[in-house]
N, C-alpha and C positions, 0 to 999 in steps of 0.2 A: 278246239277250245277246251281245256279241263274244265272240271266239275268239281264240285264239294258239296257236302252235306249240309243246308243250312242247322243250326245248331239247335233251335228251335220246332221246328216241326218235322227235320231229317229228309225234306225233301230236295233231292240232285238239283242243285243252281248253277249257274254257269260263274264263274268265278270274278269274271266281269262286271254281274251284274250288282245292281246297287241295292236291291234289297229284295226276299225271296215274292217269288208270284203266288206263292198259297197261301203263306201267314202275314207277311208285309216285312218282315223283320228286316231293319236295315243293316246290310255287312258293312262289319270294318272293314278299310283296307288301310292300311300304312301310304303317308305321303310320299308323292317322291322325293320330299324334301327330308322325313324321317326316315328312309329309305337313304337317302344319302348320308345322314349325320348317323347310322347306325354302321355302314363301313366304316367311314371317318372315325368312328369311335374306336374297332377293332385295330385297324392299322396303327393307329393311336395306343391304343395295348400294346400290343405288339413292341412298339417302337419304346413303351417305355420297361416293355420285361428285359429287353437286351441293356438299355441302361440301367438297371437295376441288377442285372449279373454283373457285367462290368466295371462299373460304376465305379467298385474298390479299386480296381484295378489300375485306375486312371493315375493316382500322385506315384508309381512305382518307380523307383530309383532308376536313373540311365544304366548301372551295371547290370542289371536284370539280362536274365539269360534269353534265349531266343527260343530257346526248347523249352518245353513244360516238364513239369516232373510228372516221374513215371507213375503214377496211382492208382489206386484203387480205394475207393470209400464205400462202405456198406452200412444199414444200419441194421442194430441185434438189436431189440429189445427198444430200451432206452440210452442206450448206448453208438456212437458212432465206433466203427473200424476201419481203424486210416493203412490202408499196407504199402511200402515203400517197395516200388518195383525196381528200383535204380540199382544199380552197383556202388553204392557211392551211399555214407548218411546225408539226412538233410538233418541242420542247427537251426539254432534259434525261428525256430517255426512259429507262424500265428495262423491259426484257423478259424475263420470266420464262418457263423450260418445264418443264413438268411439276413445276408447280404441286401441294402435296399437302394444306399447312394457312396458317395465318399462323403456324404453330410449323415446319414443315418448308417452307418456301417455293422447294423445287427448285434449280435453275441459272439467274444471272444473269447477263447483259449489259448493261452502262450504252453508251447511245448518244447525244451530245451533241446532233444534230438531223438530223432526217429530211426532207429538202424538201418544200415541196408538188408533189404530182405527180409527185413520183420514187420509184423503186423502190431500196433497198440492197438490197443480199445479204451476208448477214452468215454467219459463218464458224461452222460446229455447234462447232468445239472451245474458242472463244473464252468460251461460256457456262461460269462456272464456278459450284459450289454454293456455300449458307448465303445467308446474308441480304442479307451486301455482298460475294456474289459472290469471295470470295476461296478458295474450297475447291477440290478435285480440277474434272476441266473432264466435261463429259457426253458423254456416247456418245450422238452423233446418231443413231445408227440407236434409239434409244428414245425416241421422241418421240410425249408424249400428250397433252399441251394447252399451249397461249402465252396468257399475259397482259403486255398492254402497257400503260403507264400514261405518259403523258405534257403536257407544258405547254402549254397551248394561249394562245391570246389569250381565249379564256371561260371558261379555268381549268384546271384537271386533267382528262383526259380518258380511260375506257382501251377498250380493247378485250380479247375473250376470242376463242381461237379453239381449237376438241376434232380433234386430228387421228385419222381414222379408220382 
């Protein structure tokens, strides 16, 4: 049977027990009903961080490519670095951050083309929010995930990236 320290007089109690035998102090214990609504709650996260990467991703055109683009995203500073690993430009590019639904679609930046094999570095204040990007601009230091979407010669392409 474990042990713990009750909190109060630091005497070894059995973890069971319902309140200590030297001082009286009674232990919380979590129900097993809060105990259940505490997983529930988790998987519940869980379940809504993947829609909330996604999320954008859901009204994407039928031409949409089946491959992702090749990417890479870093960030310097306050600055994101988008690097095009393709052989190939991507056009008319839109770069989303922090992504939340297809009803809240975070901070955007339209980006007319990105070469092949080149890296930009694109400005944190330049992303502004709503849908076509014309709202308040984002606070780079709050950055939790990029979605890129752009034209490819095999069609629409995007990339996701979750910064940690």
């Amino acid at each position: 049977m474990p042990l713990m320290k009750c909190p109060d007089c630091g005497t070894e109690i059995s973890t069971q027990a319902k309140a200590c035998p030297k001082c009286g102090r009674v232990q919380k214990r979590p129900s097993a009903i809060g105990r259940a609504f505490k997983r529930i709650g988790m998987v519940a996260l869980v379940l809504v961080g993947v829609f909330i990467v996604f999320g954008w991703f859901a009204n994407r055109p039928e031409k949409q490519s089946a491959t992702p683009l090749n990417a890479e995203v870093s960030v310097s500073g306050l600055d994101f670095k988008v690097e095009n690993q393709d052989s190939f430009d991507w056009s008319h590019c839109i770069l989303r951050v922090n992504i939340i639904s297809a009803e809240i679609p975070g901070y955007r930046l339209d980006v007319d083309t990105i070469p092949a094999g080149q890296t930009v570095t694109l400005d944190g204040f330049k992303f502004r929010a709503g849908i076509n990007g014309g709202g308040e601009p984002l606070d780079p230091l709050l950055r939790l995930n990029m979605g890129i979407r752009c034209d490819t010669p095999k069609g629409q392409a995007t990339y996701v990236k979750i910064f940690k």
